[in-house]
PDB file of N, CA, C and O in Angstrom:
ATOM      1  N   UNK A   1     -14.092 -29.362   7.454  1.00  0.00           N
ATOM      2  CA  UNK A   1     -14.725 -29.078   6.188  1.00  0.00           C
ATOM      3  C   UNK A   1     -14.328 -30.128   5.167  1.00  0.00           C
ATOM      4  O   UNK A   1     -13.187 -30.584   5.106  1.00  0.00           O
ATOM      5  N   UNK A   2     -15.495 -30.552   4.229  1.00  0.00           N
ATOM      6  CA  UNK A   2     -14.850 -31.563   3.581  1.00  0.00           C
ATOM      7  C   UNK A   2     -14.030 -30.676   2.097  1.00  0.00           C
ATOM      8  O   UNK A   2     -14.239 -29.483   1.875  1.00  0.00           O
ATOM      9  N   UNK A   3     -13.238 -31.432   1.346  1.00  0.00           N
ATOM     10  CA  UNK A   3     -12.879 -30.548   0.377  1.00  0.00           C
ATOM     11  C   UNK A   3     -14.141 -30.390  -0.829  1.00  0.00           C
ATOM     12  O   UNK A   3     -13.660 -30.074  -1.917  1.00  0.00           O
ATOM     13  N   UNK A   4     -15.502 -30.532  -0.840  1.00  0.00           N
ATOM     14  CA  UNK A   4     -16.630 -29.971  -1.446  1.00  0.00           C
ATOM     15  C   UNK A   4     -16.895 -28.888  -1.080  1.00  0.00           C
ATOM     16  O   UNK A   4     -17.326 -28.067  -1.890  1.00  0.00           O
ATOM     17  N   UNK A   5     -16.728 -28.592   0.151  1.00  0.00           N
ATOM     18  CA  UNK A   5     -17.167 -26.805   0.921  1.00  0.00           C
ATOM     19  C   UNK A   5     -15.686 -25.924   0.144  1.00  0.00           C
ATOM     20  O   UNK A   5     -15.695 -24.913  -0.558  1.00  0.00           O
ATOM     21  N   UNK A   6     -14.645 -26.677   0.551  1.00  0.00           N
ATOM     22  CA  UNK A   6     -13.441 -25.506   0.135  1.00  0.00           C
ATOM     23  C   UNK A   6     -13.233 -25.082  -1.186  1.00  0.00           C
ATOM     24  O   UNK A   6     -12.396 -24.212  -1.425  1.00  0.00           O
ATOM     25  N   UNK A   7     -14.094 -25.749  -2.322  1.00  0.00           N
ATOM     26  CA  UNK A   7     -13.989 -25.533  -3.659  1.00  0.00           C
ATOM     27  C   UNK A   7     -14.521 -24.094  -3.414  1.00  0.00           C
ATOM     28  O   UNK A   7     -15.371 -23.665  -2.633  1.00  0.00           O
ATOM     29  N   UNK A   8     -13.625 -23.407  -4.479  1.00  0.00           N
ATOM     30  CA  UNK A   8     -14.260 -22.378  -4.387  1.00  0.00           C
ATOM     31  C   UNK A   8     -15.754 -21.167  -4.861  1.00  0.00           C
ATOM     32  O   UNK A   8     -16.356 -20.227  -4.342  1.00  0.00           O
ATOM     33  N   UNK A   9     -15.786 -22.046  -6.283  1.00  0.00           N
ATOM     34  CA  UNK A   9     -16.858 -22.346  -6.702  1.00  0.00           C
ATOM     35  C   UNK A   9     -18.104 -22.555  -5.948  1.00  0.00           C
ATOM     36  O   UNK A   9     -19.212 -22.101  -6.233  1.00  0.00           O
ATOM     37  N   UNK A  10     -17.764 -23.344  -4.894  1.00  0.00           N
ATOM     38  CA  UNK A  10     -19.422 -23.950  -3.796  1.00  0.00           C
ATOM     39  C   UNK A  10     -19.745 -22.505  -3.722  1.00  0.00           C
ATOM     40  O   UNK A  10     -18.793 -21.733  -3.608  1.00  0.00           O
ATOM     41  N   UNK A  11     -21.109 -21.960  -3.776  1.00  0.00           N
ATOM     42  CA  UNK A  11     -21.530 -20.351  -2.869  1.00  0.00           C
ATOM     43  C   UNK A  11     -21.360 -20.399  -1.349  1.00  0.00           C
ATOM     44  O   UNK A  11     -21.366 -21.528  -0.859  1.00  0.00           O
ATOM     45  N   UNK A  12     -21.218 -19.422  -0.576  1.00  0.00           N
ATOM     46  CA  UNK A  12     -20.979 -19.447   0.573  1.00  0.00           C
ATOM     47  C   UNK A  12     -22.621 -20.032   1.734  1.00  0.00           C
ATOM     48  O   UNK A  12     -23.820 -19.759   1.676  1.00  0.00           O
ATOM     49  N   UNK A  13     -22.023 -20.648   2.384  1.00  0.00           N
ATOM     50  CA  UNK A  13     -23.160 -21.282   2.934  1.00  0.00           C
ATOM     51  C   UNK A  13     -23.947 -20.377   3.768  1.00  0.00           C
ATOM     52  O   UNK A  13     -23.264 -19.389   4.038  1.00  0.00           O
ATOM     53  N   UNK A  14     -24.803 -20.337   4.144  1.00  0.00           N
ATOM     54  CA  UNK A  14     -26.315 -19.333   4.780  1.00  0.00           C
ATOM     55  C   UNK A  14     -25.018 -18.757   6.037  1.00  0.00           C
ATOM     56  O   UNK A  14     -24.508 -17.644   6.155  1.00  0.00           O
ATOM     57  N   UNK A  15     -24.802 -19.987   6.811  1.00  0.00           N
ATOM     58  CA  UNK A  15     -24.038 -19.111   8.018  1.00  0.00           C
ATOM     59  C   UNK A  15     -23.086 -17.772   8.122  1.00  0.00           C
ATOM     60  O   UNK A  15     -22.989 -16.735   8.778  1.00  0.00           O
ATOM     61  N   UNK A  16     -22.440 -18.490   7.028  1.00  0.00           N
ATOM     62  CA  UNK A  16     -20.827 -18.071   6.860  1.00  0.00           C
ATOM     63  C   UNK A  16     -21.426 -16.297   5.988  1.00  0.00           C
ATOM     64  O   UNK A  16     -21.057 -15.139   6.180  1.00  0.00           O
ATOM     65  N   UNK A  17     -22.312 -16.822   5.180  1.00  0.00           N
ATOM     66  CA  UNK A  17     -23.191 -15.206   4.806  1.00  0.00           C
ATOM     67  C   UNK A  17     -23.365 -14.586   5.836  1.00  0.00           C
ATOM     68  O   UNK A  17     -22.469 -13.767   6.034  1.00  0.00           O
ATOM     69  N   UNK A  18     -24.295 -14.621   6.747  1.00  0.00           N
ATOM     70  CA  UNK A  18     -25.647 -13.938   7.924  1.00  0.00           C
ATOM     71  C   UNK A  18     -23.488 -13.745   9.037  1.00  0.00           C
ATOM     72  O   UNK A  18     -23.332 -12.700   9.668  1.00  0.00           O
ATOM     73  N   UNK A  19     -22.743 -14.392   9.039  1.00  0.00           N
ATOM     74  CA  UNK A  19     -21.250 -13.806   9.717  1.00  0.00           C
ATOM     75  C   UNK A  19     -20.956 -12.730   8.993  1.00  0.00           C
ATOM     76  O   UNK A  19     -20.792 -11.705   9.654  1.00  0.00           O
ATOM     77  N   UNK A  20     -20.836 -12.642   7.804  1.00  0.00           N
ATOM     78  CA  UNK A  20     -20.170 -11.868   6.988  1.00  0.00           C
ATOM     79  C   UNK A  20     -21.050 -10.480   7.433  1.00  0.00           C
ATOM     80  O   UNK A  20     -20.528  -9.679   8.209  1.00  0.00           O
ATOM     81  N   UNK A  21     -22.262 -10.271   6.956  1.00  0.00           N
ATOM     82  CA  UNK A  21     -22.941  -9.305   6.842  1.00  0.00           C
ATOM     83  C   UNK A  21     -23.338  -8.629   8.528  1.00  0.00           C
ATOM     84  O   UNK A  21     -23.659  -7.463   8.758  1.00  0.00           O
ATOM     85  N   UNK A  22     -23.216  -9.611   9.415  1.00  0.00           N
ATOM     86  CA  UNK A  22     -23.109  -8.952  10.579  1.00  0.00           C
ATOM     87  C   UNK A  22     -22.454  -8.292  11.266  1.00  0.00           C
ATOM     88  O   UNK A  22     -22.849  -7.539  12.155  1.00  0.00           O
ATOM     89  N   UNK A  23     -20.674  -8.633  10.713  1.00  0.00           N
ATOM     90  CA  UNK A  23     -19.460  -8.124  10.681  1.00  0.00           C
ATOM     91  C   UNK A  23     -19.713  -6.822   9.730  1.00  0.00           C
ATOM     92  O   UNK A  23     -19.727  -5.744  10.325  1.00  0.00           O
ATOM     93  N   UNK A  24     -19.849  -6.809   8.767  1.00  0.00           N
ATOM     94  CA  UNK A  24     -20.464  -5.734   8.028  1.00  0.00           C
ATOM     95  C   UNK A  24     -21.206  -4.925   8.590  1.00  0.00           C
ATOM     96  O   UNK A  24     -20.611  -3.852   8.698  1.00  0.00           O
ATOM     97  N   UNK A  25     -22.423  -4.881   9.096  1.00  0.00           N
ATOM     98  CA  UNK A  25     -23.331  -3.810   9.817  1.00  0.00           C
ATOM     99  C   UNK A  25     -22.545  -3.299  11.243  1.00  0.00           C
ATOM    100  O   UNK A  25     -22.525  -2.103  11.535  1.00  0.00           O
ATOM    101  N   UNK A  26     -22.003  -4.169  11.959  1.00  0.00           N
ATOM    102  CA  UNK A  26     -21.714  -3.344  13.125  1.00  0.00           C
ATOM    103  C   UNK A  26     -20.408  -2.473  12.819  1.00  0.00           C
ATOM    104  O   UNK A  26     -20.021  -1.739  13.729  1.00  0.00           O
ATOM    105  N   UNK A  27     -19.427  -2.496  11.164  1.00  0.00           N
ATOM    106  CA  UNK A  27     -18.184  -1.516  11.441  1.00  0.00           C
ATOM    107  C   UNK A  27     -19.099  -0.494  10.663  1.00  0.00           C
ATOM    108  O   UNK A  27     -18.700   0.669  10.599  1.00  0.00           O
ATOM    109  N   UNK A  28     -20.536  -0.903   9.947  1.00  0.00           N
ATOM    110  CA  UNK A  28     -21.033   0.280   9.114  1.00  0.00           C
ATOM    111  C   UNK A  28     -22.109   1.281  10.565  1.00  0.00           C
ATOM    112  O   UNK A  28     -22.519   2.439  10.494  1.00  0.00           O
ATOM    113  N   UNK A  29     -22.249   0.468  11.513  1.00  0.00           N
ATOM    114  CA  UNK A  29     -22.830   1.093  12.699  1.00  0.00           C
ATOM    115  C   UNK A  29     -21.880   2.233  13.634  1.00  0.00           C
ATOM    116  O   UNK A  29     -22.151   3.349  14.077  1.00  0.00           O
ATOM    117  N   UNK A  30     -20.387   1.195  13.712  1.00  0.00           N
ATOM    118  CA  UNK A  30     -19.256   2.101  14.413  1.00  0.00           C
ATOM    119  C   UNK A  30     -18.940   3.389  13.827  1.00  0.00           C
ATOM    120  O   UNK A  30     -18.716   4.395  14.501  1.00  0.00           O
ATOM    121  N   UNK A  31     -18.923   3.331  12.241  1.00  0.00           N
ATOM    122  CA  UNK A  31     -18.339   5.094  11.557  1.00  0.00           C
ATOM    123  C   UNK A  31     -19.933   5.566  11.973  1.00  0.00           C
ATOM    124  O   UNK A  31     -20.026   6.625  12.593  1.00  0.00           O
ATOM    125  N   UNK A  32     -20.818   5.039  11.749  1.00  0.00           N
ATOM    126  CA  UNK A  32     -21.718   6.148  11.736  1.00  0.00           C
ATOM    127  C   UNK A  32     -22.256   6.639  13.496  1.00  0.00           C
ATOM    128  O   UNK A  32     -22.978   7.601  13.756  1.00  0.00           O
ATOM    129  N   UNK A  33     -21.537   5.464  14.707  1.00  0.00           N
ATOM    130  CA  UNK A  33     -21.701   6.432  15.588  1.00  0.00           C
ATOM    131  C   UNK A  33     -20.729   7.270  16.071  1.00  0.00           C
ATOM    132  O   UNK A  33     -20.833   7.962  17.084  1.00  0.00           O
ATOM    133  N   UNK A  34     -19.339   7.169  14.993  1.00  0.00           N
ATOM    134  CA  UNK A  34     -18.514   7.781  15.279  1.00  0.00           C
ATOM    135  C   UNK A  34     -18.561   9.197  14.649  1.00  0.00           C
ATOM    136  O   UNK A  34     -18.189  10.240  15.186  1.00  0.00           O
ATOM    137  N   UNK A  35     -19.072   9.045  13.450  1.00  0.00           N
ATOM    138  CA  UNK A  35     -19.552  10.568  12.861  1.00  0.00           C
ATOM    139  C   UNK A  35     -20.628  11.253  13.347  1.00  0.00           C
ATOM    140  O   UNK A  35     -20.775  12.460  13.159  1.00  0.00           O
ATOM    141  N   UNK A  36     -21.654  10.333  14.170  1.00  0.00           N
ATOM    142  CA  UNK A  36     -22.207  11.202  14.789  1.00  0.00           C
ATOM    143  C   UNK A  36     -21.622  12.221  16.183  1.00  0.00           C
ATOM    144  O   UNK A  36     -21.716  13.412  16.479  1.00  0.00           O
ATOM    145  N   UNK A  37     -21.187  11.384  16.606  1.00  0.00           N
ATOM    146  CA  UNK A  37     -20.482  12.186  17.817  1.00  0.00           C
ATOM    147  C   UNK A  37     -19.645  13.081  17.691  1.00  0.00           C
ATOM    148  O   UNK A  37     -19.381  13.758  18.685  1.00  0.00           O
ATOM    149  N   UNK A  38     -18.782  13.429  16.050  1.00  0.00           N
ATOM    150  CA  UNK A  38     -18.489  14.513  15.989  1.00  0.00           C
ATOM    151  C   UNK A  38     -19.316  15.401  15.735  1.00  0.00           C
ATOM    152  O   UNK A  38     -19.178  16.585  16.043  1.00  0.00           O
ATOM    153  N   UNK A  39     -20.381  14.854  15.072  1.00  0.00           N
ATOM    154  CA  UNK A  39     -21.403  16.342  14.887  1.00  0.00           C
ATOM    155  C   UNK A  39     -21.774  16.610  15.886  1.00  0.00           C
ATOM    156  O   UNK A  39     -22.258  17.729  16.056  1.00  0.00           O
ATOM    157  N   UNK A  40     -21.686  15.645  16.988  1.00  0.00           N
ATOM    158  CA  UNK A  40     -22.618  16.476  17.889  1.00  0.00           C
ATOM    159  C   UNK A  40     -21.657  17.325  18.638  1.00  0.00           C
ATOM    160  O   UNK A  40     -22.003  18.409  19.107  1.00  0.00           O
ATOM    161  N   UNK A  41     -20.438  16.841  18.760  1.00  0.00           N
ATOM    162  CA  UNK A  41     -19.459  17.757  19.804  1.00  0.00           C
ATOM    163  C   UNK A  41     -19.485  19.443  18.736  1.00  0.00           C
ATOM    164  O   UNK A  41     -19.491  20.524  19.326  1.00  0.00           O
ATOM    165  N   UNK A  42     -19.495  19.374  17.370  1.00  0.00           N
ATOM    166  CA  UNK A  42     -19.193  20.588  16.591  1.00  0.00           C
ATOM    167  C   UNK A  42     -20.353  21.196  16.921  1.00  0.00           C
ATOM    168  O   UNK A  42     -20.178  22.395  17.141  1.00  0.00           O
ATOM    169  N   UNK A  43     -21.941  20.683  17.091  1.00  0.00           N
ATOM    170  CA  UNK A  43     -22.785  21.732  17.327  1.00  0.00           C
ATOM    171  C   UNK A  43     -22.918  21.846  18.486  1.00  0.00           C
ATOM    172  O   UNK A  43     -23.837  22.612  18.774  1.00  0.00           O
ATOM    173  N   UNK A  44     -22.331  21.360  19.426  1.00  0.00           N
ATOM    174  CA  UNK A  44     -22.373  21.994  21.092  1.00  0.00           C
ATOM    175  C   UNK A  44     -21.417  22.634  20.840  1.00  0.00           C
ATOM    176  O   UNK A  44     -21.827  23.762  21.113  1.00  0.00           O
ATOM    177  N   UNK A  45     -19.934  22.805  20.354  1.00  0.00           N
ATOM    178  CA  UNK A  45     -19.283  23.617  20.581  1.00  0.00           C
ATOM    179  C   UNK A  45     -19.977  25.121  19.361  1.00  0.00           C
ATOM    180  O   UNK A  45     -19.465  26.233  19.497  1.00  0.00           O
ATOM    181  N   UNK A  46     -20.702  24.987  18.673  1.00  0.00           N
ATOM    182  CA  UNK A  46     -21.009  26.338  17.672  1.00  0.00           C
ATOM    183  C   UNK A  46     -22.075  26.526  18.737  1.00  0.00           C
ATOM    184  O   UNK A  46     -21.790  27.612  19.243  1.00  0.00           O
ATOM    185  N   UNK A  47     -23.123  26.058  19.331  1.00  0.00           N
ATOM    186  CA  UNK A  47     -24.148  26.434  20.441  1.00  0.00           C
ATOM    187  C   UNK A  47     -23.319  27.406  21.495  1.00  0.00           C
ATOM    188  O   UNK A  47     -23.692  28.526  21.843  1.00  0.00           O
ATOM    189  N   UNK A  48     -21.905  26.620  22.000  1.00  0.00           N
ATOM    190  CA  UNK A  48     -21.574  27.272  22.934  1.00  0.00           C
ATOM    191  C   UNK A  48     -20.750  29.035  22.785  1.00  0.00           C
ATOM    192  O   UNK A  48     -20.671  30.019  23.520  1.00  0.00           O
ATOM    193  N   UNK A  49     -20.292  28.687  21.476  1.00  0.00           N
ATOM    194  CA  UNK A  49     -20.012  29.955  20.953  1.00  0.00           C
ATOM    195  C   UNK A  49     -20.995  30.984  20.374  1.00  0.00           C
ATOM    196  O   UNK A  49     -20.766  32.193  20.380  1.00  0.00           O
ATOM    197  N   UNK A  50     -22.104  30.418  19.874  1.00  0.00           N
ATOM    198  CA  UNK A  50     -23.134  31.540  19.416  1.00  0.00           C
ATOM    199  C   UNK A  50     -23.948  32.327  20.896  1.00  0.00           C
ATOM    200  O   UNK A  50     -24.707  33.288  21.027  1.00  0.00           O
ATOM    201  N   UNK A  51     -23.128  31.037  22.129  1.00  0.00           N
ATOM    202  CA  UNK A  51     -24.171  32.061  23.225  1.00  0.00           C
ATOM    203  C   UNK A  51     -22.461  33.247  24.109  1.00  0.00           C
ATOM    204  O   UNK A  51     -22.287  34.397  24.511  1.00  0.00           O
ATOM    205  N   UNK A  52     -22.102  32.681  24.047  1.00  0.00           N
ATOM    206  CA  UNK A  52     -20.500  33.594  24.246  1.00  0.00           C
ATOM    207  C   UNK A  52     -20.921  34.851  23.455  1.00  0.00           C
ATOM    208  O   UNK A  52     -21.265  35.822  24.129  1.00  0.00           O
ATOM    209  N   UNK A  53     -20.938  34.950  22.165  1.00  0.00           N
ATOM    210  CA  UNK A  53     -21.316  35.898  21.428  1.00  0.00           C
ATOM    211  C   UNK A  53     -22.525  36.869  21.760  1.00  0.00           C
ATOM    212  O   UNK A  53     -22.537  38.079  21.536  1.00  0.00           O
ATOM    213  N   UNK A  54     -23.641  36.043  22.392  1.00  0.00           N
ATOM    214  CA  UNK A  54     -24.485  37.117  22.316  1.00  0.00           C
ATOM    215  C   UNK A  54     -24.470  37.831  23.868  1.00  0.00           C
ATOM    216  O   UNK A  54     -25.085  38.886  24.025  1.00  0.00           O
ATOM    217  N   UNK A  55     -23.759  37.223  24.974  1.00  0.00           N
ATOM    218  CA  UNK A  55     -23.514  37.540  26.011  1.00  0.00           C
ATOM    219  C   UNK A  55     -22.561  38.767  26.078  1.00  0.00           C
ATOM    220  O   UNK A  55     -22.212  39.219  27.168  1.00  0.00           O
TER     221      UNK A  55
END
């Protein structure tokens, strides 16, 4: 890098953006398939108890 890129001032270049934001979407992808999978284990387990119940 020459020391014109390391100023900090320069805006971040197209790449180093489209890295950033891709790093970004896949940990904003990981919580949300991680919160999904608890919902889904909580409504199989309330499914499995509402049929316990009516049995």
């Amino acid at each position: 890098m020459t020391t014109y890129e390391q100023d900090p001032r320069v805006p971040m270049r197209p790449a180093d953006a489209h890295r950033a934001a891709e790093t970004a979407m896949k940990a904003v992808l990981g919580v949300a398939a991680f919160a999904g999978a608890l919902l889904l284990l909580f409504f199989l387990y309330a499914i499995s108890m509402a049929w316990g119940m009516a049995g």
